[in-house]
mmCIF file as gemmi writes it, N, C-alpha and C atoms, coordinates in Angstrom:
data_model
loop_
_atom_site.group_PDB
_atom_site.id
_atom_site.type_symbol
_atom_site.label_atom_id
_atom_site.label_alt_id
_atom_site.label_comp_id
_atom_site.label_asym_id
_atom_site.label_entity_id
_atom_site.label_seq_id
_atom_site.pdbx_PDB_ins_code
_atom_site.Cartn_x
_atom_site.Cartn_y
_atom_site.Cartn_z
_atom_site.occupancy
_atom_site.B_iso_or_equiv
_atom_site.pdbx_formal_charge
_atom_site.auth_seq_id
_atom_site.auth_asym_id
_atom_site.pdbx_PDB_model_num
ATOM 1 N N . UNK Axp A 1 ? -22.031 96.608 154.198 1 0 ? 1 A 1
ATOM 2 C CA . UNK Axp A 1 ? -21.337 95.531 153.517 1 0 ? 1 A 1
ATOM 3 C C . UNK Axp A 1 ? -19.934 96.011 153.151 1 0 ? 1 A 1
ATOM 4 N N . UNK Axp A 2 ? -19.189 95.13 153.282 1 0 ? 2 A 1
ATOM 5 C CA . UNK Axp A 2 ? -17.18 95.303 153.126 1 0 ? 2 A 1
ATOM 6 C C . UNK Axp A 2 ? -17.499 95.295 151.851 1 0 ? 2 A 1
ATOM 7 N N . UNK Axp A 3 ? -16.725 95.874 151.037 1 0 ? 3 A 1
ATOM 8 C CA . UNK Axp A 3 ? -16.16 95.556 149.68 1 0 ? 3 A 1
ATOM 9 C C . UNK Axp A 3 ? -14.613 96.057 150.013 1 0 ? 3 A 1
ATOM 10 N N . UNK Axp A 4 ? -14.172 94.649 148.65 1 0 ? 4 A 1
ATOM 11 C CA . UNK Axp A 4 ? -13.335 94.163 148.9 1 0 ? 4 A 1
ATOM 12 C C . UNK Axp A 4 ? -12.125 95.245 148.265 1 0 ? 4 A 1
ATOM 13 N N . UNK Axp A 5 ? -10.566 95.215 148.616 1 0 ? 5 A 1
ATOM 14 C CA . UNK Axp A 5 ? -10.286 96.402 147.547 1 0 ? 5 A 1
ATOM 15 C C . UNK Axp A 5 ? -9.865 95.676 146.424 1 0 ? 5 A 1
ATOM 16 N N . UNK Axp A 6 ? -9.758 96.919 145.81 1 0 ? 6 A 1
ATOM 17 C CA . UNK Axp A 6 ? -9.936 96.911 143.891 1 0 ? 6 A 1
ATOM 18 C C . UNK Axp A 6 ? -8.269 96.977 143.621 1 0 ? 6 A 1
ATOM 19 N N . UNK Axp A 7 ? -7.832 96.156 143.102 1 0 ? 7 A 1
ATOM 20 C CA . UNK Axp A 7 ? -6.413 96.465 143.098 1 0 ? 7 A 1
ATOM 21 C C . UNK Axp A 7 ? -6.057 96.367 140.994 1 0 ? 7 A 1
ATOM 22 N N . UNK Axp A 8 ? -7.12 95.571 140.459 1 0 ? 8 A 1
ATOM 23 C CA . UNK Axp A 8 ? -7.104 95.13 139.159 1 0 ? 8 A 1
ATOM 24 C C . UNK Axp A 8 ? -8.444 95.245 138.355 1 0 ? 8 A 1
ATOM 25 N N . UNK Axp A 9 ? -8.599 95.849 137.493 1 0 ? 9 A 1
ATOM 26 C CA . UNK Axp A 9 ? -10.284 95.436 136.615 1 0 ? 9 A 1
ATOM 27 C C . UNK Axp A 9 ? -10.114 93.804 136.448 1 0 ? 9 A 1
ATOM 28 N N . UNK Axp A 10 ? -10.989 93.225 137.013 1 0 ? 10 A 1
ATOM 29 C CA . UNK Axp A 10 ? -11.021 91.638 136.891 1 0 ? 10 A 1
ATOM 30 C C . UNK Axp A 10 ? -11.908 91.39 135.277 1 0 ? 10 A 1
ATOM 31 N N . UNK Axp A 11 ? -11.837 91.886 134.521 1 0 ? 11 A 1
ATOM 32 C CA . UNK Axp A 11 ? -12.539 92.041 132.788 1 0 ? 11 A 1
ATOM 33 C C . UNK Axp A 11 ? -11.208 92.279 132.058 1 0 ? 11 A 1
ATOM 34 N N . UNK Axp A 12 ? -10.03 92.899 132.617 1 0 ? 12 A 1
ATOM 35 C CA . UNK Axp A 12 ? -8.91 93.196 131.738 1 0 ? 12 A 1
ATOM 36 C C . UNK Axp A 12 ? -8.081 92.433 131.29 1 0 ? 12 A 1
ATOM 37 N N . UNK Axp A 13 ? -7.228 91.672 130.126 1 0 ? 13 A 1
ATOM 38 C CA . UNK Axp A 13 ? -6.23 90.678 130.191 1 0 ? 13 A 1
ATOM 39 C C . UNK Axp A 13 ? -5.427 91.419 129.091 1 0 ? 13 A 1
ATOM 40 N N . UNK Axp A 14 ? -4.328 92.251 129.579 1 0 ? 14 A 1
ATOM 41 C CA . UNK Axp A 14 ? -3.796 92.966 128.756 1 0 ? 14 A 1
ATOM 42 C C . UNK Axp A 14 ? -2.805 91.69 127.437 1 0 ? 14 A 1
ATOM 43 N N . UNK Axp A 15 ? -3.099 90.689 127.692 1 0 ? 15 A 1
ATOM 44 C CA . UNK Axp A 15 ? -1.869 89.414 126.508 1 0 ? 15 A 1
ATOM 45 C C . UNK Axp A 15 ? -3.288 89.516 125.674 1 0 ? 15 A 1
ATOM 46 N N . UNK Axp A 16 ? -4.716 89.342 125.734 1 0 ? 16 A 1
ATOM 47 C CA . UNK Axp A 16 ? -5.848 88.804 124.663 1 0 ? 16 A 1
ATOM 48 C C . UNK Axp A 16 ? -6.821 89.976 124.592 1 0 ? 16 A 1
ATOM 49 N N . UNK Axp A 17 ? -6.732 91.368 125.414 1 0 ? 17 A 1
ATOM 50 C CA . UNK Axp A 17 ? -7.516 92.251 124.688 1 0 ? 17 A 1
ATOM 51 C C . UNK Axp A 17 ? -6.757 93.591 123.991 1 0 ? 17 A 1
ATOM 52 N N . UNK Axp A 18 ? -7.142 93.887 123.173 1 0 ? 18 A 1
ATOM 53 C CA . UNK Axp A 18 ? -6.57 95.335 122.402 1 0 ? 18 A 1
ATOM 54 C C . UNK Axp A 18 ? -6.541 95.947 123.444 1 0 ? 18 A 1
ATOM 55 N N . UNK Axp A 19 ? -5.433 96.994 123.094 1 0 ? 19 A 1
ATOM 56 C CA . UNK Axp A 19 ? -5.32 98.637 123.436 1 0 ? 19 A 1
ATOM 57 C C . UNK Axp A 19 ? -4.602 99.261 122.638 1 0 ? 19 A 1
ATOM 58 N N . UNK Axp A 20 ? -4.782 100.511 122.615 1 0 ? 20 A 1
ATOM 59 C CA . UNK Axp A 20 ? -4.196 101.354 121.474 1 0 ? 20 A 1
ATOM 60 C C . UNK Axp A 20 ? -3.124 101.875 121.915 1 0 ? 20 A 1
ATOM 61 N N . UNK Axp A 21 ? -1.673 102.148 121.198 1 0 ? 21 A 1
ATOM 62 C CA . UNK Axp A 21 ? -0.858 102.463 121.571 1 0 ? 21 A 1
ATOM 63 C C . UNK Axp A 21 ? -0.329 104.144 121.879 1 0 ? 21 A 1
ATOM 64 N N . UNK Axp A 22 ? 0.355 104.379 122.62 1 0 ? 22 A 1
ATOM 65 C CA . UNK Axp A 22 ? 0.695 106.132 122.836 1 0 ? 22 A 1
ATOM 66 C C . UNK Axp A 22 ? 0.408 106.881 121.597 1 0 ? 22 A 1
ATOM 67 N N . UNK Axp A 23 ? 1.124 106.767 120.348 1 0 ? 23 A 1
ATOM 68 C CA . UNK Axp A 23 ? 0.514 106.916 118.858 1 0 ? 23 A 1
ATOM 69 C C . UNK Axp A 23 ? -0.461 106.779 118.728 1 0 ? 23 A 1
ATOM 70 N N . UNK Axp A 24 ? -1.286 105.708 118.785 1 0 ? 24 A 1
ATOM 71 C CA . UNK Axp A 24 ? -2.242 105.615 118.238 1 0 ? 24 A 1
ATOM 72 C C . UNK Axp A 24 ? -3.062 106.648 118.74 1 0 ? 24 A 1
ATOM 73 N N . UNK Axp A 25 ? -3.507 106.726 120.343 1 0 ? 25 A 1
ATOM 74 C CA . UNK Axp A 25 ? -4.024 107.506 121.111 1 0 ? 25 A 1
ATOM 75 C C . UNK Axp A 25 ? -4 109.042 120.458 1 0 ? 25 A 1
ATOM 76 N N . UNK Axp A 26 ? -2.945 109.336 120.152 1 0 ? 26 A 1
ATOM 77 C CA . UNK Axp A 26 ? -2.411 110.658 119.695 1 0 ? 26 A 1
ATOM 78 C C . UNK Axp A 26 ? -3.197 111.241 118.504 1 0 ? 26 A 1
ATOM 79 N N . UNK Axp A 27 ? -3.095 109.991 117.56 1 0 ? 27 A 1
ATOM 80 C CA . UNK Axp A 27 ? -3.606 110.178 116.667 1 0 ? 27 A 1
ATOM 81 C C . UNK Axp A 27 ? -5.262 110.239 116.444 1 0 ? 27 A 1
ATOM 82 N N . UNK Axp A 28 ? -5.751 109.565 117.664 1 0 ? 28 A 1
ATOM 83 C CA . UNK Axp A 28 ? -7.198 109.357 117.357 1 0 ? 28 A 1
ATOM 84 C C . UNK Axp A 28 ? -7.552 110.946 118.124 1 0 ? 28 A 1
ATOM 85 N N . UNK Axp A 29 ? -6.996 111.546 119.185 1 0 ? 29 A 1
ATOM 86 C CA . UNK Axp A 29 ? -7.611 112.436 119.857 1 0 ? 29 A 1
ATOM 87 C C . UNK Axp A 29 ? -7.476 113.947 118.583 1 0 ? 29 A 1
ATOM 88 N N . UNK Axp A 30 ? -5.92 113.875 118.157 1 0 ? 30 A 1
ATOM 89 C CA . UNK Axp A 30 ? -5.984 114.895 117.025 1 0 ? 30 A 1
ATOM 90 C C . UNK Axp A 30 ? -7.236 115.361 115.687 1 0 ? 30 A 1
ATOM 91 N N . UNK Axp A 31 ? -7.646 113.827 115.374 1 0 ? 31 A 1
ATOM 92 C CA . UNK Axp A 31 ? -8.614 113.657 114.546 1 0 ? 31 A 1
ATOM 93 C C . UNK Axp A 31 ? -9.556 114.018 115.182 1 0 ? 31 A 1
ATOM 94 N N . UNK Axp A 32 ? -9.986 114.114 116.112 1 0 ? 32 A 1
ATOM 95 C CA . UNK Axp A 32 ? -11.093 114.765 117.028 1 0 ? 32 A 1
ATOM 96 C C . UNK Axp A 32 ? -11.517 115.746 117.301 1 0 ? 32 A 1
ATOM 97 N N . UNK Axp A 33 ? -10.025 116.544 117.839 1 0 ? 33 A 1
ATOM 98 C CA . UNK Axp A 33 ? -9.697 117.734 117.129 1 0 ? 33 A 1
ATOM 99 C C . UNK Axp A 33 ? -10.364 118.53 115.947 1 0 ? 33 A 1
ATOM 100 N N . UNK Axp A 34 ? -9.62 117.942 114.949 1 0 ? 34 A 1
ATOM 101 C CA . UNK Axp A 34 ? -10.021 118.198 113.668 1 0 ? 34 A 1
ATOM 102 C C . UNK Axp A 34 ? -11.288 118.247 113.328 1 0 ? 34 A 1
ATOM 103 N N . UNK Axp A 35 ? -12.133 117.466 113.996 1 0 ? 35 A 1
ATOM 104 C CA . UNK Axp A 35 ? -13.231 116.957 113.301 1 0 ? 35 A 1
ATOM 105 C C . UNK Axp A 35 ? -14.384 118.239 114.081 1 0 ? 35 A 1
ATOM 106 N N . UNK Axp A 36 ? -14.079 118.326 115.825 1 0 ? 36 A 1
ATOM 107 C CA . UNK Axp A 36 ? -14.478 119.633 116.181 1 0 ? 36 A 1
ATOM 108 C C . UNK Axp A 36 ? -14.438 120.633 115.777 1 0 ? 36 A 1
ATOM 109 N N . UNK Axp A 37 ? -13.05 121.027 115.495 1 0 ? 37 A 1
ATOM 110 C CA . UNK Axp A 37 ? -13.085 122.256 115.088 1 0 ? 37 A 1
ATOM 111 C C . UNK Axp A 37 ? -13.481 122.683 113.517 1 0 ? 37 A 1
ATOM 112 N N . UNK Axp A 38 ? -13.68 121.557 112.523 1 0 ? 38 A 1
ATOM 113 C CA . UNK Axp A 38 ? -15.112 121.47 111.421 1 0 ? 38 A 1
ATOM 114 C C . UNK Axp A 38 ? -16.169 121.83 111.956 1 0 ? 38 A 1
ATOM 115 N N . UNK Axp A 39 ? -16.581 121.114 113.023 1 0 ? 39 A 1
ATOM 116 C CA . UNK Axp A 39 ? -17.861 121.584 113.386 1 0 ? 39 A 1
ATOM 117 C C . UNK Axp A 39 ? -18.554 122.875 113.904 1 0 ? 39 A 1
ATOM 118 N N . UNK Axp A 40 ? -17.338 123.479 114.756 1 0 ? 40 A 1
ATOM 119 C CA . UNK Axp A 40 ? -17.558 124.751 114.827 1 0 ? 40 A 1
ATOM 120 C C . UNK Axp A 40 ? -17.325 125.758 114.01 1 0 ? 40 A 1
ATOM 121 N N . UNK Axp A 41 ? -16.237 125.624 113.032 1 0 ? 41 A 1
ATOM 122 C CA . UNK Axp A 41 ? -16.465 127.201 111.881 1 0 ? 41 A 1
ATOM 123 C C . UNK Axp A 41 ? -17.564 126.366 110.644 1 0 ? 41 A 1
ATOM 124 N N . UNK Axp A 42 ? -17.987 125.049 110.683 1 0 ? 42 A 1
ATOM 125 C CA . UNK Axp A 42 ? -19.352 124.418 109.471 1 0 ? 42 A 1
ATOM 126 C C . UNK Axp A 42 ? -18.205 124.712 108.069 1 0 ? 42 A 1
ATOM 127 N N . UNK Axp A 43 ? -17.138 124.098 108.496 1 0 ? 43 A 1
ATOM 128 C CA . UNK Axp A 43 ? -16.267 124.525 106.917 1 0 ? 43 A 1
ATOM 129 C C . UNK Axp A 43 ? -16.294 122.784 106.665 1 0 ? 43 A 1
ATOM 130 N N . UNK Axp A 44 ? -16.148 122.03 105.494 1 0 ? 44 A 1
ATOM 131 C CA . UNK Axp A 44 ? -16.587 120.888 105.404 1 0 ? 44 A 1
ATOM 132 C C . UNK Axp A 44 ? -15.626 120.125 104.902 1 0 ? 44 A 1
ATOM 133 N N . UNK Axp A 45 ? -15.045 119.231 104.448 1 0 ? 45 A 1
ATOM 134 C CA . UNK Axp A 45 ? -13.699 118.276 104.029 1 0 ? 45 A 1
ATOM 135 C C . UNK Axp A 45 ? -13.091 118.711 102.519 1 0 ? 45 A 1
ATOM 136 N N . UNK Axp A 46 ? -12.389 118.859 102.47 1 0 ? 46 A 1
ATOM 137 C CA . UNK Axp A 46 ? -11.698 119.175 101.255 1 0 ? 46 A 1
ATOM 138 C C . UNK Axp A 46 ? -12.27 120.684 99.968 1 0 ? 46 A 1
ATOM 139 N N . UNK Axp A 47 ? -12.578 121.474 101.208 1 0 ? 47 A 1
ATOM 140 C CA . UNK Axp A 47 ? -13.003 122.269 100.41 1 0 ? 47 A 1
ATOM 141 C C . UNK Axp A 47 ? -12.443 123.991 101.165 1 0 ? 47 A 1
């Protein structure tokens, strides 16, 4: 069976769905970061 090519996600409408911006991105992966590397030395929030 042909399939057809893929040139677009036909689910995407970048005007009516979110995306996060270069910042934002930045910011969520840093916190991730952060939140790993808690997890590996078990040191805990504000302490």
């Amino acid at each position: 069976m042909a399939m057809p090519e893929k040139e677009e996600l036909p689910f995407f409408d970048p005007d009516t769905d979110e995306t996060m911006s270069k910042n934002e991105q930045i910011e969520m992966y840093e916190a991730w970061a952060e939140y790993r590397e808690k997890l590996r030395t078990g040191t805990k929030p504000n302490k």
